[in-house]
N, C-alpha and C positions, 0 to 999 in steps of 0.2 A: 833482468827478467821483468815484464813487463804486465803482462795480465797473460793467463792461462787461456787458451779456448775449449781444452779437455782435461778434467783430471781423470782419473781410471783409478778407483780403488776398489777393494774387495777381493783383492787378488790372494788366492789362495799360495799357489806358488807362481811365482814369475821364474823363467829357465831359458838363461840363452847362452852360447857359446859365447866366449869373449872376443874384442878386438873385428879389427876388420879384414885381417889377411887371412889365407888358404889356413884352417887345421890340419897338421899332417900326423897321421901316426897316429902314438899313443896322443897327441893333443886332439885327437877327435873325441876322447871319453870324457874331457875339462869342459864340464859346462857350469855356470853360475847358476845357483838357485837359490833363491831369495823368498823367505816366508812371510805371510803376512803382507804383500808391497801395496805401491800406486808406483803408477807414469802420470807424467806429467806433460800436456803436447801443445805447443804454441806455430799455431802457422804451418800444420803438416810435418812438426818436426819434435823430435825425444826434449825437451827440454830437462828433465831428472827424474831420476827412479830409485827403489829403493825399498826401503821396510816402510811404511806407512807412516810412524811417527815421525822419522824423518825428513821425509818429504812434503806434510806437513807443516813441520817445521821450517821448511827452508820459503814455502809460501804464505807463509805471513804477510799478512796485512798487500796481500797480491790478489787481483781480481780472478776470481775462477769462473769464465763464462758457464760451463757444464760440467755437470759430475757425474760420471758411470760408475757404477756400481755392481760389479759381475760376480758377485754373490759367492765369492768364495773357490770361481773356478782357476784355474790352470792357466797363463798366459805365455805363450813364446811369440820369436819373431815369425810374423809372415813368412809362408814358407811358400820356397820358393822351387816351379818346375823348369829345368834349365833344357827338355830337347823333348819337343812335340814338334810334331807335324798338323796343328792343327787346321788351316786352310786347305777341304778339300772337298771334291762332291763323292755320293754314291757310299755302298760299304761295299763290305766283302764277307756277308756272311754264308755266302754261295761257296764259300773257300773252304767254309770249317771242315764239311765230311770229304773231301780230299787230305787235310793235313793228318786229321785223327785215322785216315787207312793209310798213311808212311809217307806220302808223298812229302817233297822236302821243297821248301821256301826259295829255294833256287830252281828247283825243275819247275813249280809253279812261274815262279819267275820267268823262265825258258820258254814256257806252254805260252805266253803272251796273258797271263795271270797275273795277279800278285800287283806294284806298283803300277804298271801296266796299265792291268784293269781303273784303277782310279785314274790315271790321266784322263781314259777318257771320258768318265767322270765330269771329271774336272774341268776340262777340256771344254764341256756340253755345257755346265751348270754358266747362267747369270753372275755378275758380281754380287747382286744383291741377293742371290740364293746361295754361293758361298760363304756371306759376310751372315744371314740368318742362322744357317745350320753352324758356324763357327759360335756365333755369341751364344745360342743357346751350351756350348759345350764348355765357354766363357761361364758361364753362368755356375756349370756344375761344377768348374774346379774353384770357383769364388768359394763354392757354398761348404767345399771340402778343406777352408781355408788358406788357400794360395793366392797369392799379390803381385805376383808376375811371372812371368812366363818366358820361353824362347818360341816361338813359330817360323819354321822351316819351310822352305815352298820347297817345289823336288815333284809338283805333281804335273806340271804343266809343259815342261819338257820341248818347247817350243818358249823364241822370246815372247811373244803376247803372251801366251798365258804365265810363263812363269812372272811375266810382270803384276798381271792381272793376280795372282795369289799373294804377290807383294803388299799390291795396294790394295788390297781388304784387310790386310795384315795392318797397314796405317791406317787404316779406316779403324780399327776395330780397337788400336791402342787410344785412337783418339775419343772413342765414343763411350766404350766401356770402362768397370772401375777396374779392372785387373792391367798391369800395365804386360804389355809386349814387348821384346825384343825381336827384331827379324832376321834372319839367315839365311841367305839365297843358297838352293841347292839346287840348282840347274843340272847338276854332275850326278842322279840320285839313281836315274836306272838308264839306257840306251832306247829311244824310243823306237818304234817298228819302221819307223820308215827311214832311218839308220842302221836297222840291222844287217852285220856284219861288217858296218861302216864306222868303228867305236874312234878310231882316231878324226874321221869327220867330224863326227857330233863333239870330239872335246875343242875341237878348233871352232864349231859354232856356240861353246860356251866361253871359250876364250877371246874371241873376236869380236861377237855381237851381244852375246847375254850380258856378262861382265860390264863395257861399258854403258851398257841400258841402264841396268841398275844402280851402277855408280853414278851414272848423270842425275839420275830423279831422287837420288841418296835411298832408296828403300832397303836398305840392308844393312849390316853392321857387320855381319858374320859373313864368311865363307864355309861352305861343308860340302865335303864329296864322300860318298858312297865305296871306300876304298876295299874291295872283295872279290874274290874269284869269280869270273864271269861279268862281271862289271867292270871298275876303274882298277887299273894297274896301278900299282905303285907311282912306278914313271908316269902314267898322264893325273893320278892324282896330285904330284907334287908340281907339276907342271900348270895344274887350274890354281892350286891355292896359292903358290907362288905370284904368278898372274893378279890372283883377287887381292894380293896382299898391296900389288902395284896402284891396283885401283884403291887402296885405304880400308881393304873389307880383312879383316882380323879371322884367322884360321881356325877351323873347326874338323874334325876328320872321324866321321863314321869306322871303326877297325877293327878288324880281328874280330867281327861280330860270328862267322862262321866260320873262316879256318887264318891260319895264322899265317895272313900274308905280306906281312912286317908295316900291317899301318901304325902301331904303336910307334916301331922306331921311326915309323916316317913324322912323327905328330913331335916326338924329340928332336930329331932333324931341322926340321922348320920352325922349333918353336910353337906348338898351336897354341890357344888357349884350353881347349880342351880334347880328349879323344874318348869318344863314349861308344857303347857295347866292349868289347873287350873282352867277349867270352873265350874267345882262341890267342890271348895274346902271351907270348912268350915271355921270358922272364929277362930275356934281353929288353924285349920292347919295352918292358916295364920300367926297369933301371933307364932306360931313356927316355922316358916319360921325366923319371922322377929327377934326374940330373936337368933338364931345363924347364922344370917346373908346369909342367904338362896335368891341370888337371884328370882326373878317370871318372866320366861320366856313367855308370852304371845300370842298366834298365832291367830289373831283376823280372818286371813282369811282362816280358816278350820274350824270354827262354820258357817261362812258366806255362804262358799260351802258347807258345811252338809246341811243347811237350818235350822240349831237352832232358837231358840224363847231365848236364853239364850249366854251370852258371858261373857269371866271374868270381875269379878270386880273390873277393874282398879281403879276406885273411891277409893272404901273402901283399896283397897291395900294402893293406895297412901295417901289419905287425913285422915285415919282411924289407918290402921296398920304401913306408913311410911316404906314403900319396895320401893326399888330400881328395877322400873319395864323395863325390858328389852323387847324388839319388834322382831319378827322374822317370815319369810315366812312360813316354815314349808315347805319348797317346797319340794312336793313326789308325786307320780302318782296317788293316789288314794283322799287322802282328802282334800289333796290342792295343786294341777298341779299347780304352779305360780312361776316365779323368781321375780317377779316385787315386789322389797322392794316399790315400791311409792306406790303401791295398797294399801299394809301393814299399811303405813302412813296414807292413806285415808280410811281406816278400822276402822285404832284405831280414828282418831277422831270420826267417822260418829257412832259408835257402841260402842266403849271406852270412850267416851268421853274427851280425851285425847287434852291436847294442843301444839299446833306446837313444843312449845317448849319443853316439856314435850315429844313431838313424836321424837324430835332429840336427846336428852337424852337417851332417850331407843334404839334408833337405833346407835347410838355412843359409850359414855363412861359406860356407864352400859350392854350393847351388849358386850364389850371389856373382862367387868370385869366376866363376865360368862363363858367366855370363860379362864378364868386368865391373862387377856391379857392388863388391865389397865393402869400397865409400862411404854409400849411401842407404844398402839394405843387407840383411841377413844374421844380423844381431841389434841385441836393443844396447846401445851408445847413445852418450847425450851429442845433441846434433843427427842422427840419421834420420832417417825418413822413418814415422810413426805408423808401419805397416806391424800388425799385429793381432794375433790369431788365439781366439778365446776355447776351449774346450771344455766340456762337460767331463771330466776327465782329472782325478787326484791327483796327478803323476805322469812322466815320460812311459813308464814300464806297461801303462794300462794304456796305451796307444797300438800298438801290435799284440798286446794280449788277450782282446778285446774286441777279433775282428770281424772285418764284414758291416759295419757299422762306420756310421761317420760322427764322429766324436764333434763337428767345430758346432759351438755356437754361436758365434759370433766372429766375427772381422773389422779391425779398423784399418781402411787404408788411406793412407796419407792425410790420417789425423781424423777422419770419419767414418760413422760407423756403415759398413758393406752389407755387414749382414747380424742380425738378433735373433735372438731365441729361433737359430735356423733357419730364418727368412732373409733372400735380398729386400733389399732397402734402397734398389738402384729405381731411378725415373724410367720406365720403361718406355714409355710413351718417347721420349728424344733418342732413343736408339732405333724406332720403328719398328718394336713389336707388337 
């Protein structure tokens, strides 16, 4: 250990799951908590933590370029949103008084609404007018304490434009301090000028999309839209198989509205994740959990539908033993929100989910969805020094609390994001 470039004391509790692989089960409620700590960060990375005396002790006579001092607050790791759609133009707030008189997410869908509607959006908007309206939203979930992300395309539904949401999506990981991961969904709704043509348009996601993206590398993930009235079973396994050819790692939208066996499709293939999962069966689940299929969960886009129904995090966790992961689902239509603390206050109040258990899934299981356990979603000596400061005693006062955004601060990858609730980012080299 060479000379420090941060230490971080003052830490009232420090609280993070352990290890770096998926918590399943009952290991979702095992989190460390540490009173009184410091971190230690050299070069963007955990060097040692611990109780304060400690950690002191261990750097002696060691050079400490900075010392922070966060006055007694609450530290966990960076938490992390594993499935937004955030590359997109336009909203959809023309939708609301349709949904709130009954109309249903799929008839909207049908009426040439819903997804639809933001293509063309999308479709209209500049790069440089979807890469402003995306960082500004960058911005809000920074400031809500999140360090990285997934960003979905799925709105462009043609090859250019679904490339064009790609590459804003690089643009945006390279400019901004929140990092991205990207996940072509080309497969997200059937566009109009394929209507009634849905086996076409999967053979133009198969044929042309697919290798677009794989040639320019802008994606890591695959994900298809697996729902009645949308992708069949059959053509959904058919694309992610395909993406898997090109090197792009499976993702599967399922059982978001009725249960039309995308779970077991997502066991089947192996995904790495399978997220909504409000209709999914208890078969699909047990085949989730036998090939290790994380359940990505988005409690607050049943909440805004106005469902009578939300997944069930119970039987996942207490029942099947899945490693349940947490996520906004932030998109302009079914659930307009960055605020990961909502999410928090979702999953317990509808999930029934525990603090601890809500940091879990927004941490090292959120990590592992992404592949990304290695490196982030617990504090480990060696991971990345993403790390999220709260105003806040305790886990329990996170969803107890809400409506309110608890982070005061953010360090990512060794520096600080965000203080006493302000970014801290250069705004001027992002061109705002």
């Amino acid at each position: 250990m060479e000379r420090i470039d941060l230490l971080m004391i003052g830490i009232g509790q420090l609280v993070t799951p352990p290890g770096n692989v998926p918590r399943c089960g009952q290991q979702m409620k095992e989190v460390q908590v540490i009173k009184d700590a410091a971190v230690a960060i050299r070069e963007g990375r955990i060097v040692t933590f611990g109780p304060v005396e400690l950690v002191l002790e261990r750097l002696t006579d060691i050079e400490v370029a900075a010392i922070v001092d966060v006055g007694g607050r609450m530290v966990t790791p960076g938490l992390i949103d594993p499935h937004t759609h955030l590359v997109h133009g336009g909203s959809r707030e023309h939708e609301l008084a349709l949904k709130r008189s009954g109309v249903s997410y799929l008839d909207i869908l049908a009426q040439g609404g819903g997804i639809l509607s933001t293509v063309q959006s999308t479709r209209a908007a500049s790069e440089q007018e979807l890469f402003t309206k995306a960082y500004r939203s960058l911005d809000e979930m920074l400031l809500q304490g999140v360090t990285t992300i997934e960003a979905k395309s799925g709105y462009g539904l043609s090859v250019e434009d679904e490339l064009k949401q790609l590459r804003v999506a690089k643009q945006l990981n390279d400019m901004h301090t929140i990092d991205i991961v990207s996940t072509f969904m080309g497969a997200h709704a059937v566009p109009l000028a394929y209507k009634g043509r849905t086996e076409d348009y999967v053979d133009l996601v198969i044929h042309e999309m697919l290798p677009m993206v794989a040639e320019h590398g802008l994606a890591e993930f695959c994900d298809v839209f697996c729902e009645h009235g949308v992708f069949s079973v059959e053509q959904s396994r058919r694309i992610l198989l395909k993406g898997r050819e090109y090197g792009l790692i499976p993702k599967l939208h399922a059982d978001e509205i009725q249960p039309l066996g995308g779970a077991e499709l997502a066991g089947e293939i192996g995904a790495i994740s399978a997220e909504h999962l409000l209709a999914a069966t208890d078969k699909g689940l047990a085949a989730m959990a036998e090939h290790g299929v994380i359940p990505v969960l988005l409690p607050g886009t049943s909440f805004n539908l106005g469902l009578d129904r939300h997944a069930r995090a119970r039987d996942m966790i207490d029942i099947h033993e899945l490693p349940v992961a947490l996520s906004t689902d932030y998109n302009p239509g079914s659930c307009p929100t960055e605020s990961i603390q909502l999410i928090m206050m979702l999953a317990s109040l509808n999930l029934k989910m525990t603090p601890e258990e809500i940091l879990t899934a927004c941490t090292i299981n959120a990590a592992n969805a992404l592949g990304r356990g290695h490196e982030i979603g617990s504090i480990e000596i060696g991971k990345r020094a993403d790390l999220t400061i709260y105003d806040a005693p305790n886990l329990a006062y996170l969803p107890y609390h809400f409506g309110v955004n608890h982070t005061f601060g953010v360090i990512k990858n060794g520096k600080v994001g965000v203080w006493n609730r302000k970014l801290m980012t250069n705004r001027e080299e992002a061109g705002q």
